[in-house]
C-alpha positions in Angstrom: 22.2 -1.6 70.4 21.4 -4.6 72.6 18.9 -7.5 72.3 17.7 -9.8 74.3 18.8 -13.1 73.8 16.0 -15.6 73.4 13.4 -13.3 72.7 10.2 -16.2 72.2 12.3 -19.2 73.6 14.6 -19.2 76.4 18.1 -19.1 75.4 20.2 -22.0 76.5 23.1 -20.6 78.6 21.2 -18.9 81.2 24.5 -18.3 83.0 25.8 -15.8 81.0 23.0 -13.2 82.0 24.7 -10.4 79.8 24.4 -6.7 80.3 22.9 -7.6 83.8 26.0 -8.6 85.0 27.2 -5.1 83.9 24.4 -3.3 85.2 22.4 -5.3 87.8 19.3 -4.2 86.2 16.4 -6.7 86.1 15.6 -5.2 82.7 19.2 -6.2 81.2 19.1 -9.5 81.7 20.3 -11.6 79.0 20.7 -8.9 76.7 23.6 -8.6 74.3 25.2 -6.1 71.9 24.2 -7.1 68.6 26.8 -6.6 65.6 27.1 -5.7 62.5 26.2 -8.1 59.4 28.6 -6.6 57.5 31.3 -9.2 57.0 29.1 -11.7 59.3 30.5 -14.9 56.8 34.0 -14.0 57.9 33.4 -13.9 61.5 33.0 -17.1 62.7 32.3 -18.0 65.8 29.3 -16.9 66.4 27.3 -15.9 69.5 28.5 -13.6 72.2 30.5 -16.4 73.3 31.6 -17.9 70.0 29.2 -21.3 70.9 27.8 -21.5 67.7 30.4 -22.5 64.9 28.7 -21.9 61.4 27.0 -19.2 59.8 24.1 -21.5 59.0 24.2 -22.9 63.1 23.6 -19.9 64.0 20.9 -18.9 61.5 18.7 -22.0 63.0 19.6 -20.9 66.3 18.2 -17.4 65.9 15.1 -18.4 64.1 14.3 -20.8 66.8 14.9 -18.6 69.7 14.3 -15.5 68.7 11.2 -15.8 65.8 10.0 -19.6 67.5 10.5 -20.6 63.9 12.1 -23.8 62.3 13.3 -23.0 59.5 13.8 -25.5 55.9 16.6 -26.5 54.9 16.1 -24.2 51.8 15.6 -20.8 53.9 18.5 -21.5 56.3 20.3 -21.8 52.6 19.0 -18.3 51.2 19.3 -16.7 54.5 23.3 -17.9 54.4 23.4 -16.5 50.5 22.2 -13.6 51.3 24.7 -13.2 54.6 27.4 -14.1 52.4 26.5 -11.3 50.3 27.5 -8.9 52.7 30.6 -10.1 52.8 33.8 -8.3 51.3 35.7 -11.6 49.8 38.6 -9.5 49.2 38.7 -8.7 52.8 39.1 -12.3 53.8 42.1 -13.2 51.3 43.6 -10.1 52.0 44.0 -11.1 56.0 45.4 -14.5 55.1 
């Protein structure tokens, strides 16, 4: 599945246009596989091009561009918790 990036606010890199440059189709631009949140807490960087270093960075990023929302300090914290919960722990010590 792809999304566009910056959905109610432009997205900041508007040189990396995405599938577009894949395609060349007007439609495509700035759209970008999304992933999985399985495991999201172990997969830092974040962002198609690994921009965005925390979990919680990139939760304040997405509210803002994609939902035009600023988030508190308290939702960006049960947004994370509730990431973090699809997270296998023993995944992560187990690659170490």
């Amino acid at each position: 599945m792809y999304q566009k990036m910056g959905l109610l606010k432009p997205y900041v890199d508007t040189t990396d246009k995405g599938r577009f440059d894949v395609t060349g189709f007007e439609a495509d631009k700035y759209m970008f596989k999304v992933p999985s949140l399985r495991n999201v807490a172990l997969t830092e960087p974040y962002m198609h091009d690994g921009k965005v270093k925390t979990l919680k960075d990139a939760i304040v990023l997405m509210a803002d561009i994609q939902l035009d929302k600023k988030l508190t300090n308290d939702e960006v914290n049960k947004i994370e918790k509730f990431l973090k919960s699809m997270s296998d722990i023993k995944l992560a010590k187990s690659n170490k």
